[in-house]
gemmi code that builds the backbone of each chain (N, CA, C; Angstrom):
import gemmi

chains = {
    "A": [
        ("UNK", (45.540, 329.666, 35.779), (45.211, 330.293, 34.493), (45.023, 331.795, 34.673)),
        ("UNK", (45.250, 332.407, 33.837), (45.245, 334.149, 33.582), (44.628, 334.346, 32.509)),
        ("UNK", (43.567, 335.182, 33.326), (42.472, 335.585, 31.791), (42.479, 337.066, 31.347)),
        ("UNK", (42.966, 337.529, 30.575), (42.828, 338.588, 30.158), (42.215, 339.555, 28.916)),
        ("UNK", (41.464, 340.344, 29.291), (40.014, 341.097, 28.614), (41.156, 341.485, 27.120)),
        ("UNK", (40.958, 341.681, 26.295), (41.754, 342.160, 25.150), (42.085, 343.213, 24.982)),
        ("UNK", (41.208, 344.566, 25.782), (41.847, 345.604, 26.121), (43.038, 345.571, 27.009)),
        ("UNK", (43.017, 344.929, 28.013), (44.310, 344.853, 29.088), (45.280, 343.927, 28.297)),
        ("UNK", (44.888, 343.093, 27.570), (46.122, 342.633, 26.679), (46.949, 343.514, 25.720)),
        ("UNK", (46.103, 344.217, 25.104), (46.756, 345.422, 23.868), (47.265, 346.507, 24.878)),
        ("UNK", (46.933, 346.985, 26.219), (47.576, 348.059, 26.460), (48.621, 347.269, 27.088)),
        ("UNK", (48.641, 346.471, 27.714), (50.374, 345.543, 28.201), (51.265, 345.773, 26.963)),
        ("UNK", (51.051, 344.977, 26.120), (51.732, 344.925, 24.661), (52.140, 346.259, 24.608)),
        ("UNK", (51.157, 347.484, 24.387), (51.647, 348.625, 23.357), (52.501, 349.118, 24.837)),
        ("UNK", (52.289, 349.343, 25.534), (53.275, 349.703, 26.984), (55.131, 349.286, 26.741)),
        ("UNK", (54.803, 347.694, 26.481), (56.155, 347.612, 26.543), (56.629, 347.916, 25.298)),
        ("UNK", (56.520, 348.519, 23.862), (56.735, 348.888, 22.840), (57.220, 350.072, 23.164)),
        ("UNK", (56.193, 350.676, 23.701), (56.587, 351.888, 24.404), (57.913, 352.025, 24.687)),
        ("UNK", (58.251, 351.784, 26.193), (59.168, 351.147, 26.444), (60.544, 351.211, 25.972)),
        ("UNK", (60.462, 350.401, 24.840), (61.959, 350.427, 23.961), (62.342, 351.698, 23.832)),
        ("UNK", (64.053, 351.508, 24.337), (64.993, 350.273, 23.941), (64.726, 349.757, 25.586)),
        ("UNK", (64.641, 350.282, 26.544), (64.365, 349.566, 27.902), (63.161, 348.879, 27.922)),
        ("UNK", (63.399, 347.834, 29.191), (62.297, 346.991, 29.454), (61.421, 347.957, 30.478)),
        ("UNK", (59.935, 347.531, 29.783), (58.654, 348.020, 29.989), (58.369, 347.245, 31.442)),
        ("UNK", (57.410, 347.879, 32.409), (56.804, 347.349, 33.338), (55.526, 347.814, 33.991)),
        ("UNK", (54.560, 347.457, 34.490), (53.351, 347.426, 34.958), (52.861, 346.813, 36.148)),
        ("UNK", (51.413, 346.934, 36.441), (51.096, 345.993, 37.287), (49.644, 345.503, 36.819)),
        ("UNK", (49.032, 344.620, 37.360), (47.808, 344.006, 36.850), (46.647, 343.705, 38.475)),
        ("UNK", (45.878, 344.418, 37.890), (44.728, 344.299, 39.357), (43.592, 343.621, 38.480)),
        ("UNK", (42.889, 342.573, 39.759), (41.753, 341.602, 39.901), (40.979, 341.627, 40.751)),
        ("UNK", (40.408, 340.420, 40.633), (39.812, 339.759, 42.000), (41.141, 339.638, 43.176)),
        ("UNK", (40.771, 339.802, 44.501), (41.588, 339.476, 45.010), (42.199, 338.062, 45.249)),
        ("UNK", (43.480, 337.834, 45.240), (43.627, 336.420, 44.055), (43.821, 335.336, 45.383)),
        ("UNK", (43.776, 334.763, 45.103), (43.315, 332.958, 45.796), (44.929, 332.540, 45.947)),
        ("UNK", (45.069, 331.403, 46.848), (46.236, 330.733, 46.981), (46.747, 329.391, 46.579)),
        ("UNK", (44.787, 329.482, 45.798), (45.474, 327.850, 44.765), (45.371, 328.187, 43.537)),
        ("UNK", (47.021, 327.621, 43.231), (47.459, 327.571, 42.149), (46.755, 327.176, 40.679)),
        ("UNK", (45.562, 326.795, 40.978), (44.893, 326.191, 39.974), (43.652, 327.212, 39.669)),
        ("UNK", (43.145, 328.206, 40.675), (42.191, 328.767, 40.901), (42.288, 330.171, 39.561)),
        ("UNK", (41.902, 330.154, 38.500), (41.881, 331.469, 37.600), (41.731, 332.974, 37.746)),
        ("UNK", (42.308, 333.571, 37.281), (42.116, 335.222, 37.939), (42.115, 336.035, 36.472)),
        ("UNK", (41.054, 336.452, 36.845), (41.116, 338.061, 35.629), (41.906, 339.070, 35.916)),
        ("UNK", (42.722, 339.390, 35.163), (43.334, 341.092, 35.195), (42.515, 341.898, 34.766)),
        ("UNK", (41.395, 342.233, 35.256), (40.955, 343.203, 34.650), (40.939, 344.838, 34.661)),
        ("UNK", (42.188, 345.164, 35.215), (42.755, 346.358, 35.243), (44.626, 346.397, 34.842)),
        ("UNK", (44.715, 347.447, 33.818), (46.343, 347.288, 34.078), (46.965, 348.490, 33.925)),
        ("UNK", (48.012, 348.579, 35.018), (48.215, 349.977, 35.299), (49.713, 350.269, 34.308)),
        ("UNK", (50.133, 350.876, 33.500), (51.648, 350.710, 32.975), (52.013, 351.842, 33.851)),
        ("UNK", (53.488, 351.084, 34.172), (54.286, 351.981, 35.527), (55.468, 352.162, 35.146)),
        ("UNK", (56.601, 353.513, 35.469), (57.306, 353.711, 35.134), (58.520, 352.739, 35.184)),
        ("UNK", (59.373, 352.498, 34.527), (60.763, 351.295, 35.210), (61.763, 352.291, 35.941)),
        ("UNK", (61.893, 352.173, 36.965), (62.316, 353.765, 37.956), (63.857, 352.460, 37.622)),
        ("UNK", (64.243, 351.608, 36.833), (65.639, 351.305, 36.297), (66.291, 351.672, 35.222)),
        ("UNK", (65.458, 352.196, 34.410), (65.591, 352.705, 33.326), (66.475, 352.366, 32.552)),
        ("UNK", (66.372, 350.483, 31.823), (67.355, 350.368, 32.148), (66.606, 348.945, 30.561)),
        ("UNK", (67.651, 348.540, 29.800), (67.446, 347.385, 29.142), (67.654, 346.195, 29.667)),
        ("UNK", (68.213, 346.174, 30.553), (68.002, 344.720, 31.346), (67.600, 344.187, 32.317)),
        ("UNK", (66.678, 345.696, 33.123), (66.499, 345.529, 35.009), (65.460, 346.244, 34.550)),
        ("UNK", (64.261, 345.754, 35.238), (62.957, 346.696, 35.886), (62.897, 347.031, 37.685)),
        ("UNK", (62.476, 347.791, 37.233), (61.969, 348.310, 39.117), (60.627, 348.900, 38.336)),
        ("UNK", (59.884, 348.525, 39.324), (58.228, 349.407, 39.199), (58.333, 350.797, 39.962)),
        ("UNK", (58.635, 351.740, 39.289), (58.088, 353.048, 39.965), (57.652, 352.797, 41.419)),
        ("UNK", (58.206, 353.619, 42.486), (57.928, 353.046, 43.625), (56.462, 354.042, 44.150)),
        ("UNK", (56.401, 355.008, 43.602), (55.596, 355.831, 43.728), (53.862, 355.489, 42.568)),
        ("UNK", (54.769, 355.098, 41.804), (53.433, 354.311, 41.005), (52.838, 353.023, 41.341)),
        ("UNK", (53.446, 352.254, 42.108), (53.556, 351.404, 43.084), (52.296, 352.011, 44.210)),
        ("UNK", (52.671, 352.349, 44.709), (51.545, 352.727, 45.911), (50.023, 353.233, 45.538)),
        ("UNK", (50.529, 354.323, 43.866), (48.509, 354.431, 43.299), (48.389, 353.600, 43.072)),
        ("UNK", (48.660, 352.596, 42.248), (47.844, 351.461, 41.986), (47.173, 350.364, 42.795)),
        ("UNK", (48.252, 350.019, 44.083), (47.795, 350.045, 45.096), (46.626, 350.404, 45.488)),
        ("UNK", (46.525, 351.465, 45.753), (45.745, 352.427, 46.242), (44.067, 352.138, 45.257)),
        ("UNK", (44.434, 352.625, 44.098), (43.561, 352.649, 42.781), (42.576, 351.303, 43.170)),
        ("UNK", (43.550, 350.219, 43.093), (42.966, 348.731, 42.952), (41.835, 348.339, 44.039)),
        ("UNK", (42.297, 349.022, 45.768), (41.646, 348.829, 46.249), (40.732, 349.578, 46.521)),
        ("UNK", (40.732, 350.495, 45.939), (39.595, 351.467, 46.096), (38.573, 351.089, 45.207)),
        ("UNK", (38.713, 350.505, 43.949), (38.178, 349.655, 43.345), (37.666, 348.090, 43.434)),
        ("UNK", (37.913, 348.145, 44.769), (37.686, 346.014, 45.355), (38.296, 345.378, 44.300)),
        ("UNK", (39.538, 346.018, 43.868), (40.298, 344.783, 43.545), (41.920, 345.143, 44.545)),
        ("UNK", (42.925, 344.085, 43.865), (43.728, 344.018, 44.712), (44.687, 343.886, 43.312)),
        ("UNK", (46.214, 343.879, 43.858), (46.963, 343.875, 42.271), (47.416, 342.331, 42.509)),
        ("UNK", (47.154, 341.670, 41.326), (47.326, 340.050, 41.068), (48.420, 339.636, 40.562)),
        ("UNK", (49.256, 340.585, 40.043), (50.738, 340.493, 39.094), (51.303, 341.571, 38.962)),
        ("UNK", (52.312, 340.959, 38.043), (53.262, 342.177, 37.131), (53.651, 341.785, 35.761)),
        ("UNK", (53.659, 342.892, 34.774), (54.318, 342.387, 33.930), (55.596, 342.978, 33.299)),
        ("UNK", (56.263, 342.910, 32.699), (57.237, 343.293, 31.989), (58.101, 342.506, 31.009)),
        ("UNK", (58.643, 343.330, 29.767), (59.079, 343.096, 28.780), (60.708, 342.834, 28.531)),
        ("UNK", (60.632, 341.434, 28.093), (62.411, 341.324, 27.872), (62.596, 341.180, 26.340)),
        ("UNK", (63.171, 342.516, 26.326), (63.635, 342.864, 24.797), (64.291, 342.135, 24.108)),
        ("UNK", (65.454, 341.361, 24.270), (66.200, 340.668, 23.516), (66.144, 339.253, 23.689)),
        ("UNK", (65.168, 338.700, 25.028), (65.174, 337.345, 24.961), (63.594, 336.990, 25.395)),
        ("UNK", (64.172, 335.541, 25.523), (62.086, 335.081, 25.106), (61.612, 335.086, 26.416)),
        ("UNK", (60.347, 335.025, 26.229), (59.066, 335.343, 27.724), (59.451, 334.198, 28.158)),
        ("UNK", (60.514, 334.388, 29.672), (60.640, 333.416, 30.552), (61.837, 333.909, 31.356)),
        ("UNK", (60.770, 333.578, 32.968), (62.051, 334.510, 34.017), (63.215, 334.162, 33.456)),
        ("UNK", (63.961, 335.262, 34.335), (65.474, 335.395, 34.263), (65.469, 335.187, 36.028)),
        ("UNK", (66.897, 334.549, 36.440), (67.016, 334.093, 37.806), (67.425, 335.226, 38.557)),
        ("UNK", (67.404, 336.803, 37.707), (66.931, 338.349, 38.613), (65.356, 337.806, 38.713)),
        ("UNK", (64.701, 337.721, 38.232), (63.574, 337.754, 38.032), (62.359, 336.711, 39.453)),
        ("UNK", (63.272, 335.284, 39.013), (62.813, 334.720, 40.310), (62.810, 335.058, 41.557)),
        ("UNK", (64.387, 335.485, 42.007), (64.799, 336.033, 42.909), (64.407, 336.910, 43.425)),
        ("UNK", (63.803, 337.863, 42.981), (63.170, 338.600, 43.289), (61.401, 338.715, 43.249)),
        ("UNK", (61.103, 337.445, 42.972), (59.277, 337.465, 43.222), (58.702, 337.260, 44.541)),
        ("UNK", (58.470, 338.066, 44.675), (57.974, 338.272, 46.518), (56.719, 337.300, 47.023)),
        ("UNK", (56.043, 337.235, 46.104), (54.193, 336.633, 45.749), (54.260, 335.396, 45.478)),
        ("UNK", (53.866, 334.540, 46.017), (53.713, 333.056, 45.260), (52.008, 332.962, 44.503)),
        ("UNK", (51.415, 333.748, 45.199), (50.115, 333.909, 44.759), (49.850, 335.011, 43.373)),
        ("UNK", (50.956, 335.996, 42.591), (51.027, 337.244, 41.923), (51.657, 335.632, 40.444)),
        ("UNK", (50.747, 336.813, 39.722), (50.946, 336.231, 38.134), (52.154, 336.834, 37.737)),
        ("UNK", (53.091, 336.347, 36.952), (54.363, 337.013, 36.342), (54.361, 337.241, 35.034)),
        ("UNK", (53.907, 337.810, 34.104), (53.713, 338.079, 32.882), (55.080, 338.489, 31.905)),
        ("UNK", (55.639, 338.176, 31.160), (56.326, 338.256, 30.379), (56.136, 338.351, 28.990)),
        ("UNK", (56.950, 339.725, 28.780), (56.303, 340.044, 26.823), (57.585, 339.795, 26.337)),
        ("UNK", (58.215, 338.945, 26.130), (59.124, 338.814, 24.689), (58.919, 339.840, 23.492)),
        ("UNK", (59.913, 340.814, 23.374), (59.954, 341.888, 21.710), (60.836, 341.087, 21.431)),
        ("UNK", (61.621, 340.045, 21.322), (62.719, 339.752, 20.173), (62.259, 339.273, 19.144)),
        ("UNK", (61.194, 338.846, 18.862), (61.054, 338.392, 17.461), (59.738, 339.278, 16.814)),
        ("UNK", (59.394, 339.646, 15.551), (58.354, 340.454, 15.290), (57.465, 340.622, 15.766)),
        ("UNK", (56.616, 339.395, 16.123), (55.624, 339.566, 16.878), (55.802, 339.452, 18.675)),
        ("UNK", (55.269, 340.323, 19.171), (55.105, 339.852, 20.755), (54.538, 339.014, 21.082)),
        ("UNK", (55.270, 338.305, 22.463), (55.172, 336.852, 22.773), (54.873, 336.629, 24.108)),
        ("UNK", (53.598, 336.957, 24.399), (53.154, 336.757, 26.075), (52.955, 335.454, 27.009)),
        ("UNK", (53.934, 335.245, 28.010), (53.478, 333.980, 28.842), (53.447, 334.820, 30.461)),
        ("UNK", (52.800, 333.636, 31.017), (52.221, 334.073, 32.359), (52.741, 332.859, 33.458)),
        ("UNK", (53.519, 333.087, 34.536), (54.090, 332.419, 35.194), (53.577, 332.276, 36.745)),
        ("UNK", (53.765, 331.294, 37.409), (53.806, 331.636, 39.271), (55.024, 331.053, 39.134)),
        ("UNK", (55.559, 332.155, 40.509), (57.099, 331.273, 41.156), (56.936, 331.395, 42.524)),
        ("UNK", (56.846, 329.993, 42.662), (56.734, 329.407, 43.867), (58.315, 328.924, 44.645)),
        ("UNK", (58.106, 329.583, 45.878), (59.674, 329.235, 46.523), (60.958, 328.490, 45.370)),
        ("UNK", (60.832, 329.724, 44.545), (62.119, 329.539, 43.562), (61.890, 328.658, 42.488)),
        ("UNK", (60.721, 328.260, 42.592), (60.186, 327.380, 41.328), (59.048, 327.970, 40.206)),
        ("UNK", (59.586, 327.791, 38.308), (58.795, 328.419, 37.881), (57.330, 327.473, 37.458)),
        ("UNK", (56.521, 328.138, 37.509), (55.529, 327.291, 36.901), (54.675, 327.983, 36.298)),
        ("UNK", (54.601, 327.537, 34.684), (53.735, 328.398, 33.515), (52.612, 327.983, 33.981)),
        ("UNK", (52.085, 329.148, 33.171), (50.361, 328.598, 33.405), (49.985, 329.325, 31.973)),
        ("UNK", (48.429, 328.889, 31.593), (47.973, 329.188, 30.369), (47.382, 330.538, 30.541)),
        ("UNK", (47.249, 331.093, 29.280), (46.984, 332.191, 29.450), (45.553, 332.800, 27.739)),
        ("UNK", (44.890, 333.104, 29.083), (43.373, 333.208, 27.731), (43.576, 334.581, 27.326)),
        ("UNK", (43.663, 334.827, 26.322), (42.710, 336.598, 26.014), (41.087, 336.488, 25.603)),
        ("UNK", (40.843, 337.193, 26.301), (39.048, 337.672, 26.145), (38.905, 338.554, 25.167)),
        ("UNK", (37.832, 338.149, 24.678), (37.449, 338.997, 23.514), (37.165, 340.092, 23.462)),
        ("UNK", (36.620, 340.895, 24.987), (36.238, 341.866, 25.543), (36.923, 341.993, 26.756)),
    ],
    "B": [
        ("UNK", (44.585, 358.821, 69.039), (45.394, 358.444, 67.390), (47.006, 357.787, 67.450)),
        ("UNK", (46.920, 357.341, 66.648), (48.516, 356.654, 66.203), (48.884, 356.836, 64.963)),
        ("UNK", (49.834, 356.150, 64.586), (49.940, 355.783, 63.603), (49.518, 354.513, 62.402)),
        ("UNK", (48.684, 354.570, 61.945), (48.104, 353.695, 61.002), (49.471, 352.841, 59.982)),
        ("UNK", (49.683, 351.622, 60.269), (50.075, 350.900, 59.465), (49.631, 350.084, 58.466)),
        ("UNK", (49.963, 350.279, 57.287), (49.215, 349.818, 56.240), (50.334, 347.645, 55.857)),
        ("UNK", (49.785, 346.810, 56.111), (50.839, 345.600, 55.821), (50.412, 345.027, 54.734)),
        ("UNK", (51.391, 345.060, 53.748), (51.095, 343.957, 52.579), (50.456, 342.844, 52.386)),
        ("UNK", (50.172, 342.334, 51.760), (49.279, 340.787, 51.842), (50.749, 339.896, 52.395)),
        ("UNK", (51.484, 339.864, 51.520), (52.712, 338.719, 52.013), (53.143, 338.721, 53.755)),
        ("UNK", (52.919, 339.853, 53.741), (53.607, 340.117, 55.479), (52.734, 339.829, 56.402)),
        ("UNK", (51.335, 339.826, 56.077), (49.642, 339.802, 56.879), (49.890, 338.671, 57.649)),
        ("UNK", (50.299, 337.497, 57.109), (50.955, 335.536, 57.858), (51.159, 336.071, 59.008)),
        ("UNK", (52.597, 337.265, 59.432), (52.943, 337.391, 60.596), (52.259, 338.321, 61.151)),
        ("UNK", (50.992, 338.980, 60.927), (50.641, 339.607, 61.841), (49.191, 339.589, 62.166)),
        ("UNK", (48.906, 338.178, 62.311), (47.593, 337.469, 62.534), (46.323, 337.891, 61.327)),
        ("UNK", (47.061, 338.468, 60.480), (45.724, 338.410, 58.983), (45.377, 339.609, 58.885)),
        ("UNK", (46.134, 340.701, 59.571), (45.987, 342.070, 60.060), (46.429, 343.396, 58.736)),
        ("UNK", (45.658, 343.864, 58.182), (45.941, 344.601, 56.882), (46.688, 345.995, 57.057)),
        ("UNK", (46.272, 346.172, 58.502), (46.294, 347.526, 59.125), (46.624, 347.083, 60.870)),
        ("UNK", (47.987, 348.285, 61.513), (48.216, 347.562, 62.993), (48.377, 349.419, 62.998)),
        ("UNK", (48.426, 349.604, 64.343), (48.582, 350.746, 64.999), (49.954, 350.941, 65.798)),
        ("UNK", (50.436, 352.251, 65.416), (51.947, 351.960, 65.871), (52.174, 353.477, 66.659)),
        ("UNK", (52.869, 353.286, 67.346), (53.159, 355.022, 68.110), (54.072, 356.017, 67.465)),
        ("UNK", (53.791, 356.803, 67.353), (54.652, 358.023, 66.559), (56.148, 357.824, 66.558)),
        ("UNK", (56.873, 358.627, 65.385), (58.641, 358.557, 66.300), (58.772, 359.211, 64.590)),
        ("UNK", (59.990, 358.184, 64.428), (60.314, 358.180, 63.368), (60.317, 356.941, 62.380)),
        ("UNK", (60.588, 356.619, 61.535), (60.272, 355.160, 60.460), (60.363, 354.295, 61.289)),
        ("UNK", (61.697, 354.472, 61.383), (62.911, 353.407, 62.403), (61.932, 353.020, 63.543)),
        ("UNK", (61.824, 354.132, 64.386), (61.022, 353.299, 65.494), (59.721, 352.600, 65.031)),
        ("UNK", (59.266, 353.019, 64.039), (58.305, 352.198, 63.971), (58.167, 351.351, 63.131)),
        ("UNK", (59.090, 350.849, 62.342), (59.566, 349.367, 61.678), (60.236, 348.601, 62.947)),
        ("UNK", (60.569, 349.425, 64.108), (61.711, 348.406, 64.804), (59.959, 347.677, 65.791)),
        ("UNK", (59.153, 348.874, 66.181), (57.767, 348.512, 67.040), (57.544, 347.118, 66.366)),
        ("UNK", (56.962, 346.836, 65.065), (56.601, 346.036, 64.196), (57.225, 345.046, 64.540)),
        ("UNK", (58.646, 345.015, 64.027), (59.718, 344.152, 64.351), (59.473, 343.219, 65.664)),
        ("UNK", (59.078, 344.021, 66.672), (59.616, 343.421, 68.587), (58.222, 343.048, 68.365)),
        ("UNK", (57.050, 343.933, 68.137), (55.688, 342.610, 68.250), (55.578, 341.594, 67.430)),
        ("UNK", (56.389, 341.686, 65.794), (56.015, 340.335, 65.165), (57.256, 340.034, 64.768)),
        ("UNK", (57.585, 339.559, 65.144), (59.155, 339.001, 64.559), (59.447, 338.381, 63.362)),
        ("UNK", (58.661, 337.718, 63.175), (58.128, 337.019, 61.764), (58.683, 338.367, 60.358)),
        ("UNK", (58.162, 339.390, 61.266), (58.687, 340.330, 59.849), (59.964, 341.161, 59.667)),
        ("UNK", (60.657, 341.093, 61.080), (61.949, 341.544, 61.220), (62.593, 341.835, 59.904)),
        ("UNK", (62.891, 340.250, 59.882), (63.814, 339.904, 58.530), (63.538, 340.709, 57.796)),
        ("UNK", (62.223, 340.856, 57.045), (61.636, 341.493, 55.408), (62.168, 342.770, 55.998)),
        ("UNK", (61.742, 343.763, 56.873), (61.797, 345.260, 57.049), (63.133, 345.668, 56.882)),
        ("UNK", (63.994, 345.235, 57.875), (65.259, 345.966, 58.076), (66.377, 344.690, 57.988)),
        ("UNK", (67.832, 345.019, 58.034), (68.462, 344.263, 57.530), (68.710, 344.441, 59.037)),
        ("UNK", (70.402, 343.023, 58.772), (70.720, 342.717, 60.179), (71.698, 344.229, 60.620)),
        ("UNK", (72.231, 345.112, 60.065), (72.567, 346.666, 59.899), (71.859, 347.386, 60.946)),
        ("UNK", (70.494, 347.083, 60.196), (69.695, 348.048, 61.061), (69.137, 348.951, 59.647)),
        ("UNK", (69.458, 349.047, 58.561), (68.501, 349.632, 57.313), (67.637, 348.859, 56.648)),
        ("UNK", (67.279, 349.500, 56.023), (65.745, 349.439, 55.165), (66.205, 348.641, 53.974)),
        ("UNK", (65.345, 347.366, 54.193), (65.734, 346.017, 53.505), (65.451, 346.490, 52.136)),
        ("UNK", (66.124, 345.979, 50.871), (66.073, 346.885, 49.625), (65.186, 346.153, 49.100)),
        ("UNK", (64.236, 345.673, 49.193), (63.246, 344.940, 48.218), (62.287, 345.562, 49.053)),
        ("UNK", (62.318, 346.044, 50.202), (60.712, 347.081, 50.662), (60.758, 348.350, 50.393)),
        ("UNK", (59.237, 348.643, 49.954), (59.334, 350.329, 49.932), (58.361, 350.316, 50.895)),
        ("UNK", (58.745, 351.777, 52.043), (58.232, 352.158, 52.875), (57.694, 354.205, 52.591)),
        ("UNK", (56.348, 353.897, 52.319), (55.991, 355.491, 52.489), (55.411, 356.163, 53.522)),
        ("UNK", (55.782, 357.498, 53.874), (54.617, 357.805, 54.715), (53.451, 359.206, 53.805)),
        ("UNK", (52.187, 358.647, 54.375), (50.985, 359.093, 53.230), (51.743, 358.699, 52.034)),
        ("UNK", (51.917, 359.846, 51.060), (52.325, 359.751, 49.605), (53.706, 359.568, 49.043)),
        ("UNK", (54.679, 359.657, 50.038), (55.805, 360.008, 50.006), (56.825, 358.483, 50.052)),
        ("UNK", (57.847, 358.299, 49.130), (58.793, 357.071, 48.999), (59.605, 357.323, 50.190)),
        ("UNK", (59.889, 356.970, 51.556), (61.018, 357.593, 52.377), (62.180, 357.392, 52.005)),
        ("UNK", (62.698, 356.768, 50.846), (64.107, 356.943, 50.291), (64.236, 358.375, 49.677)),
        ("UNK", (63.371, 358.464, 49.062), (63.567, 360.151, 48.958), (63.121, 361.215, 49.815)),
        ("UNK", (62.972, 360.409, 51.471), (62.941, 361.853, 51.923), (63.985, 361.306, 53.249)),
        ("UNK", (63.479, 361.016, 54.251), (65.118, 361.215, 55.430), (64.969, 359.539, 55.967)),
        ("UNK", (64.582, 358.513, 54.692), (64.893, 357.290, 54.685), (64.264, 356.994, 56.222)),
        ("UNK", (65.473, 355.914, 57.304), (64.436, 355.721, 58.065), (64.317, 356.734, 59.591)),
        ("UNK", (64.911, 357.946, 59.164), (64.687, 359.669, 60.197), (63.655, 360.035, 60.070)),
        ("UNK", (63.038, 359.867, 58.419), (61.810, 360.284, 58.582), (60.711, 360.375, 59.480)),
        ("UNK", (60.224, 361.508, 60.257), (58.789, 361.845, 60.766), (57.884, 360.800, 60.492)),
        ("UNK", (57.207, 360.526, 61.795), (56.016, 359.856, 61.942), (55.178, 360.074, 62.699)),
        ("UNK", (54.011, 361.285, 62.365), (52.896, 361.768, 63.721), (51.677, 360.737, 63.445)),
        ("UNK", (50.888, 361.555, 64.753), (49.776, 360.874, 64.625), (48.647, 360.806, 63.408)),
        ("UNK", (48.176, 360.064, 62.947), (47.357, 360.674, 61.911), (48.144, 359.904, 60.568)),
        ("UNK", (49.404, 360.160, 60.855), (50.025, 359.654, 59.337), (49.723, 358.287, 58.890)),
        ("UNK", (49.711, 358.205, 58.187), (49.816, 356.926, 57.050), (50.996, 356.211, 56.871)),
        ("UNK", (51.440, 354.929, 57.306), (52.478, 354.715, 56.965), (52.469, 353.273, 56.501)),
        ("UNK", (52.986, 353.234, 55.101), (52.644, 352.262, 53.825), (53.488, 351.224, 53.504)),
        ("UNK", (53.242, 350.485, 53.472), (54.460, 348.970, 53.309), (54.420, 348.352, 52.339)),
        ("UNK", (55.487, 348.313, 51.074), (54.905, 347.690, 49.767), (56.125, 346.452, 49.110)),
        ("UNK", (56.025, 345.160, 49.298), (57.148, 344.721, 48.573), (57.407, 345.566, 47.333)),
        ("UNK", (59.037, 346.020, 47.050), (59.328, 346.424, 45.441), (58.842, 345.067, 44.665)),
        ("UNK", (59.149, 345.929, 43.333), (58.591, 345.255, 42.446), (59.674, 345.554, 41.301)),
        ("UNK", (60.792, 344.117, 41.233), (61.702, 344.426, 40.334), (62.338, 342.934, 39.520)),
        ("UNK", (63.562, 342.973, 38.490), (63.357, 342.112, 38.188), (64.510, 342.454, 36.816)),
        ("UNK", (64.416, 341.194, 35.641), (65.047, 341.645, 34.619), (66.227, 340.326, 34.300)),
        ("UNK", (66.924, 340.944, 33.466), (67.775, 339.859, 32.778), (68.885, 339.759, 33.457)),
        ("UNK", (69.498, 341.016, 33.682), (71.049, 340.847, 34.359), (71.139, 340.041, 35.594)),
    ],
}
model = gemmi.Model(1)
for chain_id, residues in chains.items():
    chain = gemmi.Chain(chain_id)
    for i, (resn, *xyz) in enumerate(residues, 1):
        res = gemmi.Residue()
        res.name, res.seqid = resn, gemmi.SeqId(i, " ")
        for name, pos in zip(("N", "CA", "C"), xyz):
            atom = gemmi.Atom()
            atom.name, atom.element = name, gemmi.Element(name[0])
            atom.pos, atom.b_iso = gemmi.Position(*pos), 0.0
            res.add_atom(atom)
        chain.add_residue(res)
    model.add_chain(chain)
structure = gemmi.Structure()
structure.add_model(model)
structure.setup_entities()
C-alpha cells in the first residue's frame, strides 16, 4: 500500500499537468522502504524532476536531479521509495518500456493517466517483470 | 584517503550491505573496473561486455553526471565523491 499526504498528491498531479504535451516525472522519498511487499510506505516528500527525454512518450529523470534528491532524502532520514510519471494519452498502467526498465522491486511505480478529464493515479511494484497494483490512500494532510 | 564510493541500495546484495566502499584514485574506468574484480556480482550493472558505461547507470563524481564530462576518462582523486545511481526511465514507446 502507498499512502500519500494530499499535499504530495496535488503537487504529483499539478507536476504532470505541468508537463504537457510531454510526460511528467518525479521521485517520491519515505521511510526507508521494506522488502515486503505488503509492508505500507508514506511518500512523504516529492521531488518533481526534469524528463531529461523531453519527450511524449519516454521519461528519463533528470540525471542531475536524480542525485539532489538523493542527496535531499537522505539528508533528511529518508530514502527515495518510487517514481512517478504521467502517460498522457493512455491509462495509469506500465508500459513494457516501463517494466523493463524498473530497477527496484522494493520502489513504488506511480502512474498519472491525463487522458481522460480527470487524473487517474495508480501505484504499482514490478517484481522480476511482474506487475503488481497495490492500493493507494490519500491523506488528508 | 581514497576514493569514497557511494552504492545504491539495489547493488548493496553484492557488496556485503556496504552503502559506501573505498576505491583508489585513477580514472571512472579504473574504478568501476576495481568494483567490478572485488564484487563481481556488479560487473554486469556497471559496464557492458564493451567495456562502457551500462546505460541504465548514472555515474557522478561529487556533483557532476560523467556523461557530460570525459564519461569513463573522467578524473578520480582522493577526496572525491564518486556516486552510483540506477537511471530512472521509462514511458510508452
Amino acid at each position: 500500500m502507498l499512502r500519500l499526504p494530499g499535499p504530495v498528491y496535488r503537487q504529483m498531479v499539478a507536476h504532470c499537468i505541468d508537463g504537457l504535451p510531454d510526460e511528467a516525472c518525479g521521485l517520491l522519498a519515505g521511510e526507508p522502504p521494506s522488502s515486503q511487499l505488503s509492508s505500507p510506505t508514506t511518500a512523504t516528500k516529492c521531488y518533481p524532476t526534469a524528463n531529461a527525454a523531453r519527450s511524449a512518450r519516454l521519461y528519463e529523470v533528470d540525471s542531475r536531479d536524480l542525485l539532489r534528491a538523493d542527496r535531499d532524502a537522505e539528508q533528511n532520514g529518508l530514502a527515495l521509495v518510487g517514481v512517478f510519471h504521467s502517460h498522457t494519452h493512455t491509462a495509469a498502467y506500465p508500459s513494457p518500456t516501463d517494466v523493463a526498465q524498473a530497477p527496484d522491486p522494493a520502489w513504488h511505480y506511480v502512474l498519472v493517466s491525463l487522458r481522460d478529464a480527470e487524473a487517474v493515479l495508480r501505484s504499482y511494484r514490478i517484481v522480476e517483470g511482474n506487475i503488481l497494483e497495490e492500493p493507494v490512500v490519500v491523506l488528508d494532510h | 584517503m581514497a576514493v569514497a564510493v557511494r552504492i545504491p541500495t539495489v547493488l548493496r546484495v553484492h557488496a556485503g550491505g556496504r552503502s559506501t566502499l573505498d576505491a583508489e584514485p585513477g580514472t571512472v574506468g579504473d574504478v568501476l573496473r576495481q568494483l567490478s574484480d572485488h564484487y563481481p556480482g556488479m560487473a554486469g550493472q556497471l559496464l557492458t561486455q564493451e567495456g562502457e558505461l551500462h546505460r541504465f547507470v548514472n555515474v557522478y563524481v561529487n556533483d557532476d553526471d560523467v556523461r557530460y564530462m570525459e564519461r569513463l576518462d573522467t578524473k578520480v582523486s582522493d577526496g572525491d565523491v564518486l556516486s552510483i545511481l540506477p537511471a530512472v526511465a521509462g514511458g510508452v514507446a
